[in-house]
C-alpha positions in Angstrom: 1.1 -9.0 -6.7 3.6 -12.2 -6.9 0.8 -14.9 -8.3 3.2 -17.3 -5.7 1.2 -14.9 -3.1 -2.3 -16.5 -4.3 -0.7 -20.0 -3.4 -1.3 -19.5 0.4 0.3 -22.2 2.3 0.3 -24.8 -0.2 2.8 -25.2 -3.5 0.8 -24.7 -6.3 -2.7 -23.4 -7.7 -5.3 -21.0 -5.6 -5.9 -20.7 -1.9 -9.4 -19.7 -1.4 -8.7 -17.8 2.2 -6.3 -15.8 0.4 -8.1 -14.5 -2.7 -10.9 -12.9 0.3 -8.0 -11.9 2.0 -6.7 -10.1 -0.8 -9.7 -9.3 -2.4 -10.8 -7.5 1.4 -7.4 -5.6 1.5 -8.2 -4.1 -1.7 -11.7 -3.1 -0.7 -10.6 -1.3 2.1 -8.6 1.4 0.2 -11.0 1.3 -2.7 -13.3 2.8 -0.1 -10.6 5.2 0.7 -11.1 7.0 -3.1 -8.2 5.4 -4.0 -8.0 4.6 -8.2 -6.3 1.3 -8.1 -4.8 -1.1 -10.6 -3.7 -4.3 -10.0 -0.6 -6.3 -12.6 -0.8 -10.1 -11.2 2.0 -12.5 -11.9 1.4 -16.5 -12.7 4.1 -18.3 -10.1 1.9 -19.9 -8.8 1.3 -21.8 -11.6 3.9 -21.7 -14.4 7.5 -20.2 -14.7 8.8 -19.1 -18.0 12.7 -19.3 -16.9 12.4 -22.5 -15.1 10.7 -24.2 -18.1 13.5 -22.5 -20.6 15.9 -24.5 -18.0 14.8 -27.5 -19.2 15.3 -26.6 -23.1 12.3 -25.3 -23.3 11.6 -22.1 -25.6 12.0 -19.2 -24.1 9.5 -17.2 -25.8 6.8 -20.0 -25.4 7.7 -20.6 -21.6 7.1 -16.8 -21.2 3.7 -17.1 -23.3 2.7 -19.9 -21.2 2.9 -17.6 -18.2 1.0 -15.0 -19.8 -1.8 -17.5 -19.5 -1.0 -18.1 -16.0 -1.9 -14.5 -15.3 -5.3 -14.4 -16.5 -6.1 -17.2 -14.3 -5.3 -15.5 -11.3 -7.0 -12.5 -12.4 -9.9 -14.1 -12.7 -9.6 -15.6 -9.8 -8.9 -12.2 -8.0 -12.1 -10.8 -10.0 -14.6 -13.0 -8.7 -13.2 -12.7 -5.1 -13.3 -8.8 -5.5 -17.2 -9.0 -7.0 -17.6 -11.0 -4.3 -16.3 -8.5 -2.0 -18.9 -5.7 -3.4 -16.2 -4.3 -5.2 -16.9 -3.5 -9.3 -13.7 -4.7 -11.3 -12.3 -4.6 -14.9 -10.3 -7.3 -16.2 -8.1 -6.2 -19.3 -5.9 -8.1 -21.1 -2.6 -7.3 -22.8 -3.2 -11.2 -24.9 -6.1 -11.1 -26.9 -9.0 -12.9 -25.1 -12.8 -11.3 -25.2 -14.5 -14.3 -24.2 -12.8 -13.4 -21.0 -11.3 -10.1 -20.7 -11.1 -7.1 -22.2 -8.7 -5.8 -24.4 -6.0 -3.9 -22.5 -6.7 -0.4 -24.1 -4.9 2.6 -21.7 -7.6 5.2 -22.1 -10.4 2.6 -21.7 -8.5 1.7 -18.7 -7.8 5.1 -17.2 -12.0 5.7 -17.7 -12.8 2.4 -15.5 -10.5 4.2 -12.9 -12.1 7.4 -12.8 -15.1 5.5 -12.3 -14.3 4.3 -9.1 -13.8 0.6 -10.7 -10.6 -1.5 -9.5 -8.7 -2.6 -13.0 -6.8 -6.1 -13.2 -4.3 -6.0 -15.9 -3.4 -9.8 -17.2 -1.0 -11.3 -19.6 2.0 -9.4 -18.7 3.1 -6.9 -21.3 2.4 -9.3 -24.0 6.0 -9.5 -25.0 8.3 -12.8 -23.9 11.4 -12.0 -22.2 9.2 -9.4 -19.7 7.9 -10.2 -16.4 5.2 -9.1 -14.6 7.2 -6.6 -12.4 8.3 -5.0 -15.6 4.4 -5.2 -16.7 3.2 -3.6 -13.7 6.2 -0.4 -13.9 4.7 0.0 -17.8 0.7 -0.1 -17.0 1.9 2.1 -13.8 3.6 4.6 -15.9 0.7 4.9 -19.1 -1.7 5.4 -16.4 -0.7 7.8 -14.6 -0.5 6.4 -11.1 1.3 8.1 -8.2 3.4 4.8 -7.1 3.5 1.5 -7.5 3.5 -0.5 -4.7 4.8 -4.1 -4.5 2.9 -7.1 -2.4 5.2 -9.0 -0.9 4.6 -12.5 0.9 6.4 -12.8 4.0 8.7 -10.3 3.1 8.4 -7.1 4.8 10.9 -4.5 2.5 14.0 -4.5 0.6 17.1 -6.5 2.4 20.4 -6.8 1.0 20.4 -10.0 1.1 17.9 -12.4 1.3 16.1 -12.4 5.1 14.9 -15.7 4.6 18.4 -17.6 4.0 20.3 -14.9 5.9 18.9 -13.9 9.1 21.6 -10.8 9.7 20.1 -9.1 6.2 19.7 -5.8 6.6 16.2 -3.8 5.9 16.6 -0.8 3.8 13.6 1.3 5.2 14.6 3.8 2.1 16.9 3.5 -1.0 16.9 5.4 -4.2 16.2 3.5 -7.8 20.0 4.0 -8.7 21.0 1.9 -5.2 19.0 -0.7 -5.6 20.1 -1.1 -9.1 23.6 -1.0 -8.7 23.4 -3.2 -5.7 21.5 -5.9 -7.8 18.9 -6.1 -4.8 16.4 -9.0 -5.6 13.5 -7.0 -4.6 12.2 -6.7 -8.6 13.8 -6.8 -12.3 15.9 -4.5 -13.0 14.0 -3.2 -16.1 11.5 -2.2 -13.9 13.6 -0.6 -11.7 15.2 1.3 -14.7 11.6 2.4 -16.0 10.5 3.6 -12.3 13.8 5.4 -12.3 13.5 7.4 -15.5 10.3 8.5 -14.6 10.6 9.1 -11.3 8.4 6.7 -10.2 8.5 5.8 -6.4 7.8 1.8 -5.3 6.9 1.0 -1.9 7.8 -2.9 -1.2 5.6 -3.8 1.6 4.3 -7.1 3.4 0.4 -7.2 2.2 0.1 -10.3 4.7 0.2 -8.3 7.4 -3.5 -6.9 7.9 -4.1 -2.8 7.6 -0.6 -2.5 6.0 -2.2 -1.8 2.8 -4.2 1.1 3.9 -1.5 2.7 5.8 0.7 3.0 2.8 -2.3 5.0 1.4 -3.0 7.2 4.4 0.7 8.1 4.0 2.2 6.6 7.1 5.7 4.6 6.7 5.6 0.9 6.5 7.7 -1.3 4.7 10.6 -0.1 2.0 10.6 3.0 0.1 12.2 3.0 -3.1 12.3 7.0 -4.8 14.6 8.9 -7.4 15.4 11.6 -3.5 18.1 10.4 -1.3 15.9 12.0 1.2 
């Protein structure tokens, strides 16, 4: 999840509506039997490349986001205990007081046990965003797909829907398309990672109640991205 999707309507920080919203969305497929992992970004409070824009640091804008993360997990975590649901926070920055460590087979165990798991801090590394973070934790943990919440945005378009209104929906496209077309829809490491392992990504509009669940009970909705042309 985007952390700009946490905003709600407003420009910057936490929208309380939207954490229960969230938080209610992921309840409902956790009582599916779904294992689920969550990677949250930090827009919604810092960005490393606009910062470096300003002569800023790279590596200690990025860092800076890394922070931004773990605020919005934390936020998400109390609105998912909130929610009845049990929930691991882990860490890929060092911070117990917190969070745990972000250990994979520690992680994997929480997921067996039924427990939704919130990784923070990005990969730990500048230079990486949090799609990138999200196509690693996917891949060391085994998961079936990783699926993308969009805000407002429904799929993949190649172009953007929101300053072109003739953009065209891809309702599927393989890994290879999407990265030779330079489509905005994540970074392209991330695409490259899903694509060597064959990792499918469904980019979906989570604002859009009961869209989350369909994904998991296998019905169409939103963009498919797979390694099959089919």
């Amino acid at each position: 999840m985007s952390g700009e999707s946490f905003k709600g309507d407003g420009d910057f920080g936490l929208d309380a509506d939207t954490l229960q919203y969230v938080s209610h969305q992921l309840k409902e497929i956790v009582e599916m039997g779904t294992e689920v992992g969550v990677v949250v970004g930090g827009g919604n409070f810092w960005r490393g490349a606009d910062y470096e824009q300003t002569g800023m640091d790279r590596s200690t804008a990025d860092f800076a986001g890394m922070l931004a993360t773990i605020m919005n997990a934390l936020a998400l975590q109390d609105a998912l205990e909130r929610a009845g649901v049990t929930v691991r926070t882990q860490s890929a920055i060092s911070m117990p007081s917190v969070a745990e460590p972000y250990i994979r087979r520690r992680a994997v165990r929480h997921l067996e046990k039924g427990r939704v798991v919130i990784f923070a801090g990005g990969t730990g590394n500048p230079f990486m965003t949090t799609d990138t973070a999200a196509a690693l934790r996917a891949l060391e943990i085994g998961a079936t797909a990783m699926i993308m919440a969009k805000n407002g945005i429904d799929g993949v378009y190649d172009s953007d829907p929101k300053k072109n209104p003739s953009a065209k929906k891809y309702e599927h496209i393989t890994h290879y398309e999407a990265l030779s077309q330079r489509l905005g829809a994540l970074d392209s490491t991330a695409l490259s990672l899903c694509m060597d392992n064959a990792l499918p990504i469904v980019v979906f509009d989570i604002f859009k109640p009961g869209n989350l669940a369909s994904i998991l009970s296998g019905e169409h909705v939103g963009t498919l991205i797979s390694a099959e042309a089919e």
